[in-house]
C-alpha positions as CSV (number, residue, x, y, z in Angstrom):
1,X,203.4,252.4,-55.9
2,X,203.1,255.3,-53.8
3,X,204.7,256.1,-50.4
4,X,202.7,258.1,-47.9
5,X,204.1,258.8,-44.2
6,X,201.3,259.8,-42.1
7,X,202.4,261.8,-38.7
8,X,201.1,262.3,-36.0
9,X,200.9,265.7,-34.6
10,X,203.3,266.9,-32.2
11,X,201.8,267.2,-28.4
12,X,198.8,269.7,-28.4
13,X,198.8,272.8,-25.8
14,X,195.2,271.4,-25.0
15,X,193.1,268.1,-24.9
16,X,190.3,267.1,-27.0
17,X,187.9,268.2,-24.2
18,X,189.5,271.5,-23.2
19,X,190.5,273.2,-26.7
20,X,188.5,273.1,-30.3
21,X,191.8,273.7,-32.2
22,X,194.7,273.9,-29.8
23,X,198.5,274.8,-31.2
24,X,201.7,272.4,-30.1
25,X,203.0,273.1,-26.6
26,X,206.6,273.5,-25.6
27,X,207.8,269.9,-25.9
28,X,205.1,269.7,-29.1
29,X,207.7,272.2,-30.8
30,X,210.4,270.4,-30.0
31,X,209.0,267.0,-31.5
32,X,208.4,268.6,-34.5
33,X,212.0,269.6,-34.8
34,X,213.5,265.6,-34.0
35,X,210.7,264.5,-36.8
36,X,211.6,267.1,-39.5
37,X,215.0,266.1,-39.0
38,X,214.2,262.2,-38.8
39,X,212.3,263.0,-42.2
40,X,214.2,265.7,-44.2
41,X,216.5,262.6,-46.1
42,X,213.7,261.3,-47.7
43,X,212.8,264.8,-49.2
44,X,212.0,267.3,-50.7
45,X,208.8,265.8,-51.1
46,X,205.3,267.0,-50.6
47,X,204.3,267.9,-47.3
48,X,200.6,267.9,-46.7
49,X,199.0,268.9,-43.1
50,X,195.4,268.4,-41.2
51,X,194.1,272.0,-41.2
52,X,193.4,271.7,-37.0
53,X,196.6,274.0,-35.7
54,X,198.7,271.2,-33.8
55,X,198.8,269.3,-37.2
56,X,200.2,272.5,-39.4
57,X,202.5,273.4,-36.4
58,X,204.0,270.2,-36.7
59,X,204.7,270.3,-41.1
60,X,206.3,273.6,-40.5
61,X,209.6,272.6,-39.5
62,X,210.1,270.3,-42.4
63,X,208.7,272.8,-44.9
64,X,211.0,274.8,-44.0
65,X,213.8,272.3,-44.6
66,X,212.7,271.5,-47.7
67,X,211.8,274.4,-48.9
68,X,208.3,274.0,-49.4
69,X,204.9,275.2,-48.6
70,X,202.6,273.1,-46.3
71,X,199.6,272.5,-48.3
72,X,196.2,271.8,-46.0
73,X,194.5,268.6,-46.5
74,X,191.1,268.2,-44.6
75,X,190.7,264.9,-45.5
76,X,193.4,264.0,-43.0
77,X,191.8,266.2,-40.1
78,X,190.7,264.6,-37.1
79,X,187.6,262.7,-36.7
80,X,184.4,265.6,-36.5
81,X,182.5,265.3,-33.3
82,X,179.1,265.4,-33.2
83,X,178.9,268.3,-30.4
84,X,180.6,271.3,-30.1
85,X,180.5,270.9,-26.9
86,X,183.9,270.3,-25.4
87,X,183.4,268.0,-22.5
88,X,181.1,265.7,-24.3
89,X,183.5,265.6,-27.2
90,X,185.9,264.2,-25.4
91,X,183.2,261.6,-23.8
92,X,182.0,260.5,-27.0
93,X,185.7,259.9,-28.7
94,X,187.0,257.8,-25.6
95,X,183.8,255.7,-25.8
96,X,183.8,255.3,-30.1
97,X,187.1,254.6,-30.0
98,X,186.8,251.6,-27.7
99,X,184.2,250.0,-30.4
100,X,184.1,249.6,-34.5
101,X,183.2,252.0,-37.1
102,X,180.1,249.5,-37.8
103,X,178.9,250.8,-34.3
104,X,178.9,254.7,-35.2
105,X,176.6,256.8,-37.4
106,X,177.2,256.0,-41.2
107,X,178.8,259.7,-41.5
108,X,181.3,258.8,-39.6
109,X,182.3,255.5,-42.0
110,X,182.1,258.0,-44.6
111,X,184.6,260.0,-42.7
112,X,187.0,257.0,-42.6
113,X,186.1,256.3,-46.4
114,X,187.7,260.0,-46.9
115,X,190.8,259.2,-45.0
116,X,191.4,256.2,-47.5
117,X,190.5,257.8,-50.5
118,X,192.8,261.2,-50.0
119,X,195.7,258.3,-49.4
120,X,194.7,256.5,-52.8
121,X,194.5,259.6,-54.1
122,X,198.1,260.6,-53.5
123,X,199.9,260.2,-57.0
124,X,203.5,260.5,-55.8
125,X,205.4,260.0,-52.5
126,X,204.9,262.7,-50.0
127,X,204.9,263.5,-46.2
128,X,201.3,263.7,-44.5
129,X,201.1,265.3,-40.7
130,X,197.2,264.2,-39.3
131,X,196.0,263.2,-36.0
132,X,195.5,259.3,-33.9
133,X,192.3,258.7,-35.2
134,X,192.7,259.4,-38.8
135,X,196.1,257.5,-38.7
136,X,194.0,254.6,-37.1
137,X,191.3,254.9,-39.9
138,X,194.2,254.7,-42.4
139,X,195.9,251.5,-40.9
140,X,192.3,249.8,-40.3
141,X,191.6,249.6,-44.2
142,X,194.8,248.9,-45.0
143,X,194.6,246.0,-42.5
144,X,191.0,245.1,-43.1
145,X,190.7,246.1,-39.3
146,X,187.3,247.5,-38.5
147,X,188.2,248.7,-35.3
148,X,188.8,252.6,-34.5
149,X,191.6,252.5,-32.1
150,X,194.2,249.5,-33.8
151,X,197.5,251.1,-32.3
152,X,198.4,254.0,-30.3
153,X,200.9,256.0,-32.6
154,X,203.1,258.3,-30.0
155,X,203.3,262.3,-30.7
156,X,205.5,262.8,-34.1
157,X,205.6,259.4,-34.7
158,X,205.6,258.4,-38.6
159,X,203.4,255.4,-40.1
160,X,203.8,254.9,-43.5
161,X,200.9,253.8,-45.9
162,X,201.6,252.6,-49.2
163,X,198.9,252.4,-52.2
164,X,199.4,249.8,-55.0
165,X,196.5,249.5,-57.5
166,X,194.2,251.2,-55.1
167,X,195.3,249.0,-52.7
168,X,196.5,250.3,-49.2
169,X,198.9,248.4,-47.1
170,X,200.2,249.1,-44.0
171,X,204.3,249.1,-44.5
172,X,205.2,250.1,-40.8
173,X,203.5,251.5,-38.3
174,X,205.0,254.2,-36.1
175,X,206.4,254.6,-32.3
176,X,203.7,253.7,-29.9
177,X,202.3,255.0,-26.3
178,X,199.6,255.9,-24.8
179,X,199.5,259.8,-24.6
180,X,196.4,261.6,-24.2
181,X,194.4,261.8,-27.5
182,X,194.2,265.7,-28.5
């Protein structure tokens, strides 16, 4: 059995829709502070981070505290959009996540396939910061939930993801609310 606890990034400086790759603003900084100390008892383990900015922001703090380097895991990024374009990214997630993953292009149920498979991959316990979606791809397979959007896991909040036999299951989900999805 292996323990993964997936967090979500800190809040961003930017939204989806106004920054490709924004950093953690003020309060962002501070909620990765409150998580790395909610966190650093279970550890050291291995902390793993998105490589989108906001994401590694957020693993520093408990690298630090452990010791430890972050080490970048793309698997875990947030969803890819299919424009670069920074308004209609932000049009396209708010209507995909209202449907399924059955509904979108098949790349992007490869995407979620990825998400699952880094997680199965994990061999030992360790400490994964990633983004809503992602966390909500993770939670849907381990749930047998084919739905994007199952929960709305808060800024720094910590859902953790166990893998048994190549089995995931959802062990508890983290703090919810509806903040803006960057």
């Amino acid at each position: 059995m292996t323990r993964i606890h997936l967090v979500r990034h800190g809040q961003a400086a930017a939204g989806f829709g106004a920054h490709k790759d924004p950093g953690l603003s003020a309060l962002g900084r501070r909620q990765a502070e409150a998580v790395a100390d909610l966190l650093a008892p279970l550890g050291p383990l291995p902390v793993y981070s998105s490589p989108l900015a906001r994401a590694f922001e957020t693993a520093q703090p408990l690298a630090a505290k452990w010791g430890c380097e972050v080490q970048l895991e793309p698997r875990v990024a947030e969803i890819p959009s299919p424009s670069d374009d920074l308004e209609e990214r932000a049009a396209w997630l708010g209507q995909a996540m209202q449907g399924t993953w059955q509904a979108l292009e098949p790349a992007y149920q490869q995407w979620r396939d990825g998400v699952a498979e880094c997680l199965r991959a994990a061999d030992e316990d360790c400490v994964m910061f990633s983004h809503y979606v992602a966390i909500n791809a993770a939670v849907g397979v381990a749930q047998g939930d084919e739905r994007l959007r199952i929960f709305a896991p808060d800024n720094c909040s910590v859902t953790t993801i166990e893998h048994i036999d190549g089995m995931l299951h959802a062990v508890a989900l983290g703090r919810t609310a509806e903040t803006k999805i960057n």
